[in-house]
N, C-alpha and C positions, 0 to 999 in steps of 0.2 A: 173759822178761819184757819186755813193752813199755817203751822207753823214751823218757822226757819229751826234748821238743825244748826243746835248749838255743842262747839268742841272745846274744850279748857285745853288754853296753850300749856306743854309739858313744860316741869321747873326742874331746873339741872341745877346742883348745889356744890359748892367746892371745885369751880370749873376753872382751870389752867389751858394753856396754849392745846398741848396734847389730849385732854379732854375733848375743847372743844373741834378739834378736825377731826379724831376722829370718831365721836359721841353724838355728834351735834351736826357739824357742818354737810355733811355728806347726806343726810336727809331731806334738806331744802324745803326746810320746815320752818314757823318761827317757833322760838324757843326762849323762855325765862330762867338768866342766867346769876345765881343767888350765890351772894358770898364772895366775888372778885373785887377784887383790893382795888377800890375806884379811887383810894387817896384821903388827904383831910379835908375833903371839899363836903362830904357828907355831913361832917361835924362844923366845919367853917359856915358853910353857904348860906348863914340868917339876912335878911333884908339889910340892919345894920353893914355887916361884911362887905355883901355884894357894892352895896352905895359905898362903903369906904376903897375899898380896893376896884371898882370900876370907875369911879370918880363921875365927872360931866361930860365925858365922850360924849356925842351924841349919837342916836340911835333912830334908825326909822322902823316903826312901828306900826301894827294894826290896829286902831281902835271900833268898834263899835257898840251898838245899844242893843244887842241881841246876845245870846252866848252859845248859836251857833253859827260860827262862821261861815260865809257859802263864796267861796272862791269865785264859782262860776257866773253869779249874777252881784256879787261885788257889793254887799250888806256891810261893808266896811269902810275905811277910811284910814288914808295912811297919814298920819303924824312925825311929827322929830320933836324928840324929847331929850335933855341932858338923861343921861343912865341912872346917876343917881336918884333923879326924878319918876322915870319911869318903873324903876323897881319898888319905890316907896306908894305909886298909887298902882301898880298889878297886885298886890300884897292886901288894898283896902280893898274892902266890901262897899262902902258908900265914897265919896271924893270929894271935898270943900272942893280942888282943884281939879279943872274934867273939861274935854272941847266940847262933847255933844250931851251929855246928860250926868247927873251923879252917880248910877249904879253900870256906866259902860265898863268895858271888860277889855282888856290887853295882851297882846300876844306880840310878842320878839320872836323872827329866825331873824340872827346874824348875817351880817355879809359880810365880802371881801374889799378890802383898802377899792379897788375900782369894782364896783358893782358887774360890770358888761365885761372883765375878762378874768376878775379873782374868784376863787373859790372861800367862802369860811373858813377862819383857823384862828382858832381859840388863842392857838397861842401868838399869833400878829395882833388882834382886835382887842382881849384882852390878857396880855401877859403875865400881870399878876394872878389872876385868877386861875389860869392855864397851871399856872405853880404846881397848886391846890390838886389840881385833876389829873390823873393817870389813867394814858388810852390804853384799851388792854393789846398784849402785842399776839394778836389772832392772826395777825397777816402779816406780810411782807411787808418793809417800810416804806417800799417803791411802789407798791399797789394804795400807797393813804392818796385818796382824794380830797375832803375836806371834815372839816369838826364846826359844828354847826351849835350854837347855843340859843335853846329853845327856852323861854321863859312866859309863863301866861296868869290869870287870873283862873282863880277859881272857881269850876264853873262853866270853864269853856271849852268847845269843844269844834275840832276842828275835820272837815271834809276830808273824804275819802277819800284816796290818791294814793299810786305804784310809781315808784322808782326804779330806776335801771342799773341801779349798783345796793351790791348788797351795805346793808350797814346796822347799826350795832346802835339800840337808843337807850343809853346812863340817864337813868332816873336818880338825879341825886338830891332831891330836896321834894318832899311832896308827894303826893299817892297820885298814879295816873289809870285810867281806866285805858283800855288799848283792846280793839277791835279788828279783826283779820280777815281778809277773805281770799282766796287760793285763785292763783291764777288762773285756774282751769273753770271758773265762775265767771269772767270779765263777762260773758254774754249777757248775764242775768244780773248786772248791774248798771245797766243803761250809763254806759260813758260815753264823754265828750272829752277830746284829747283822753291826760290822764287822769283827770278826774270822775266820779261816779255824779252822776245828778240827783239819784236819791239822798238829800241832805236829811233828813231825820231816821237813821235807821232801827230804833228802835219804836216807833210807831212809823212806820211808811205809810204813804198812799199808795196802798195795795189798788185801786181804781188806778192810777195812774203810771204803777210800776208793779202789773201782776208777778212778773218774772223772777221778782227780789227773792222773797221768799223758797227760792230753788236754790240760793246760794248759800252753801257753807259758812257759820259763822263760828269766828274762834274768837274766844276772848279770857281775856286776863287783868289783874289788878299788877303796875308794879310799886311796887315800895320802896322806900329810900334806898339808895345803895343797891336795886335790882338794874340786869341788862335785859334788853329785848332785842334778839339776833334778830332781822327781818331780813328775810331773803330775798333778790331782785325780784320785782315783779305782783310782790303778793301785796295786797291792797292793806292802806290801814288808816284807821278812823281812830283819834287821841281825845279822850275826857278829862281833864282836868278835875280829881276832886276834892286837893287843895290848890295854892296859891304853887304852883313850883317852877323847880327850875332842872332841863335837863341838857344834854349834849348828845348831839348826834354824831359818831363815825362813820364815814362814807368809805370804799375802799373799790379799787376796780379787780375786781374778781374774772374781767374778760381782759382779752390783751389789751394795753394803751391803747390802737389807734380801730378800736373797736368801737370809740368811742367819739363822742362831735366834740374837738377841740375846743370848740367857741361857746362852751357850755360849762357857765360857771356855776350852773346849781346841780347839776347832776343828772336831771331828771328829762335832758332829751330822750329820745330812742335811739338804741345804737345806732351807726352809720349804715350798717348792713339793713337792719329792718326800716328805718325810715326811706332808704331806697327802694324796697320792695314795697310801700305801699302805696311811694306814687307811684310804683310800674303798676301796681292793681287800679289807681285811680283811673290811669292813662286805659286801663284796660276797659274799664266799666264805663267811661265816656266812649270808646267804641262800643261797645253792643246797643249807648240809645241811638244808634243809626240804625237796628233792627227795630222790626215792630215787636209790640210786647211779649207776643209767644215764642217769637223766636231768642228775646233776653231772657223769659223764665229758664227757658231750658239750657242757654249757654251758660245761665248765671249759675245753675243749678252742677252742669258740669266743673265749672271753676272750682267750686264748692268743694267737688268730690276730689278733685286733684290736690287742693289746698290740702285736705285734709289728712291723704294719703300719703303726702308727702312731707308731712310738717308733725304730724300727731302723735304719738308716743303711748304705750299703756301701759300702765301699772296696778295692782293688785288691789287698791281702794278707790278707784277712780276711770273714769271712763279716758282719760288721759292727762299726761304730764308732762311738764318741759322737756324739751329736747335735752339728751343726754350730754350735747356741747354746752348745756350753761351749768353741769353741775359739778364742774372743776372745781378743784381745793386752793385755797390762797395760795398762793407762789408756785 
């Protein structure tokens, strides 16, 4: 059986503002960033803590009886839990207290005060906590979109999925395994929107997803108190292999209105590219008014033009993002 080429994400150690723009940033790369003063939240953030200083907010949450999550066909179920509740059973291995079974498994992203127009922010949702945690200042403070608090059991692991802003994930309690794949591979991971449908990627069904195995895989452990830069676009798959707790920074690395207003999680397509692909949709419903050889071959043009005009090359790769998305913060 062919096997997938595996790349260890590079770790940058003693990394400050000027490090990382220009060490780090300007490669649009991810990158494991070791030794940034994320705060006492490393040393605070025990299950104890979180329950004392998060109190009974309540929370909506994933649960399920599998531990991996599959976004696309919905193996899940969403719950509300008081906080201090929920932190106390992601934390156990077995649960006296459980909706669907004793050994399900739990997974928090935070939202915003109105779900449909707020973004995440640590420091609105949980203020106390927010204390505790220092975002690093890599960007402009007028480019922060949100702070996103990721908490899960142990164990779990969640689908594949790109975002359209770059952001920065603070592993600050727990070991996370974190899996990459380069945007210039989306073909060979059979997506639907922006998720990959290959949900097991460390045994796939090669029968059903020959193509996988042509894509790039980077991977990394991070550790407590490690960053993982992730740069828009690049695909990333999280293992959970304790019980932790992390924060994600979002940040808009494109102009403001580059971006869908009405999108409080981040993770639309920009305004530019979603427009161009209902003009591509609008375009491929014309050609099924031709018979099929006369779509092979217009389709087959489109192809060439798209590619010619959109595609980029660089020195390890048959191509790379376009040159306009690899601007530096501010």
């Amino acid at each position: 059986m062919e096997l997938q080429e595996k790349i260890a994400v590079p770790i940058f150690t003693e990394v400050d503002r000027e490090v990382f723009l220009k060490e780090v940033y300007p490669g649009r790369r991810p990158a494991v960033l070791r030794g940034v003063d994320l705060g006492p939240c490393v040393e605070r953030w025990t299950v104890e803590y979180l329950g004392m200083k998060g109190g009974e907010r309540e929370v909506k949450i994933h649960v399920s009886t599998v531990t991996q999550m599959d976004f696309l066909h919905k193996n899940f179920v969403y719950k509300t839990l008081p906080f201090n509740e929920f932190v106390r059973r992601a934390s156990e291995a077995k649960h006296s207290d459980f909706f669907l079974c004793e050994d399900e498994s739990y997974y928090l992203r935070s939202l915003g005060e109105d779900v449909r127009k707020e973004p995440a922010e640590l420091s609105k949702q949980f203020p106390d906590l927010a204390e505790d945690f220092h975002i690093p200042q890599f960007f402009e403070s007028d480019q922060f979109f949100s702070s996103v608090f990721r908490i899960s059991s142990c164990g779990l692991q969640l689908w594949t999925h790109y975002d359209v802003m770059d952001n920065l994930l603070a592993q600050v309690t727990g070991r996370k395994r974190v899996v990459l794949y380069s945007p210039q591979d989306a073909l060979h991971l059979y997506l639907n929107g922006d998720k990959s449908e290959v949900l097991d990627i460390d045994a796939p069904d090669l029968k059903q997803f020959p193509e996988f195995v042509k894509a790039r895989r980077y991977d990394c452990v991070l550790e407590p108190g490690d960053l993982l830069f992730i740069p828009a676009l690049w695909f990333h798959n999280t293992l959970a292999l304790h019980f932790g707790v992390g924060v994600n920074i979002f940040w808009r690395h494109l102009p403001a209105d580059s971006y869908d207003k009405k999108d409080p999680y981040g993770n639309k397509d920009p305004v530019a590219a979603a427009r161009a692909l209902q003009t591509l949709e609008r375009g491929l419903h014309a050609l099924d008014e031709l018979p099929a050889q006369y779509r092979d071959f217009y389709g087959r043009r489109m192809v060439q033009r798209i590619q010619k005009r959109t595609y980029c090359h660089s020195p390890d790769s048959e191509t790379t993002i376009p040159r306009s998305l690899s601007n530096k913060p501010g």
